[in-house]
C-alpha positions in Angstrom: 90.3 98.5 123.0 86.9 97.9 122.6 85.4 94.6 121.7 82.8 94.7 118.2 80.1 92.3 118.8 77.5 91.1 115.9 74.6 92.6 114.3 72.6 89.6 113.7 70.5 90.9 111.5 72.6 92.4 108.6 75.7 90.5 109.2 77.3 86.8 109.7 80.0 85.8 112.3 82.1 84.3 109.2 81.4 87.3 107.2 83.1 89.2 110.2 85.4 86.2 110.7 86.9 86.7 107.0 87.1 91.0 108.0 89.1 90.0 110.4 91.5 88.3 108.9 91.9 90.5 106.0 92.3 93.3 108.0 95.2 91.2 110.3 96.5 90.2 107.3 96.5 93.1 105.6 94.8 91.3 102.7 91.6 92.0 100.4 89.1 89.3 101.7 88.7 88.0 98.0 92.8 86.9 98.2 92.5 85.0 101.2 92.2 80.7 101.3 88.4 80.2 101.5 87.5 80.0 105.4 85.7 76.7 104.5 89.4 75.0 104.2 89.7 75.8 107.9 86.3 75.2 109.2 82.4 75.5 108.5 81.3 78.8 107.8 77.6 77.7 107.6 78.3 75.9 111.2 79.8 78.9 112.6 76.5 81.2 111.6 74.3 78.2 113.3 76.3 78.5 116.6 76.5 81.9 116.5 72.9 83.3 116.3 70.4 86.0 118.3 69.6 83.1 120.7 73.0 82.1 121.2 74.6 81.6 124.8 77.2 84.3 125.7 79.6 82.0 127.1 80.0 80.0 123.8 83.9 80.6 122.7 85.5 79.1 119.1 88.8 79.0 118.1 90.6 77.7 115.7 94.1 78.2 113.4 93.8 80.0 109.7 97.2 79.9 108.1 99.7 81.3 110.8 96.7 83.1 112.9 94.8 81.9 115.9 91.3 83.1 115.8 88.9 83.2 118.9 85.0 84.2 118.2 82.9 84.9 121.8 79.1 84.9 121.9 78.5 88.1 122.0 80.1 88.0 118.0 83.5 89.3 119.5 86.4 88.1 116.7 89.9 88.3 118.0 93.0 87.4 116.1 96.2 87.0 117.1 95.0 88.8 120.2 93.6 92.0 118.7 90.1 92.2 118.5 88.6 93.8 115.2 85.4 96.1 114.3 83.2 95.5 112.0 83.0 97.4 109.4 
C-alpha cells in the first residue's frame, strides 16, 4: 500500500487527519467527536507545513484508534495508511 502524503496547498494535515478517521471508522466526518477534544488541530497544521522536516512523526489516541501523522503528511490509523481524497 501506498502512503498519501499532503498537498499543502489545498489541504490541512487535520483536514486529512479527520478523513482518516471517518473512513477507519466508517463514519461521516460531521458524526465524529471534534479532533480538538483530542488534540490541536490548528497546532497540528503549524507543525505540519511546506517547510516542515520529514522526520517529524505525531501520534496520538482518538477514541479506540491510534493515529500516526509523518512529515511528508502520511496519516496512518490503526496501521492502515489512508488517501486523501
Amino acid at each position: 500500500m501506498s502512503g498519501a502524503t499532503l498537498d499543502y496547498y489545498n489541504d490541512s494535515i487535520s483536514l486529512r487527519v479527520i478523513e482518516a478517521l471517518a473512513d477507519a471508522t466508517d463514519t461521516a466526518p460531521n458524526e465524529l467527536d471534534p479532533l480538538y477534544n483530542t488534540i490541536d488541530p490548528e497546532a497540528l497544521d503549524q507543525l505540519f507545513r511546506p517547510d516542515s522536516s520529514d522526520e517529524i512523526r505525531v501520534t496520538f489516541e482518538y477514541g479506540d484508534s491510534h493515529v500516526e501523522i509523518r512529515g511528508d503528511g502520511t496519516v496512518v490509523v490503526d496501521g492502515t495508511v489512508h488517501d486523501g481524497r
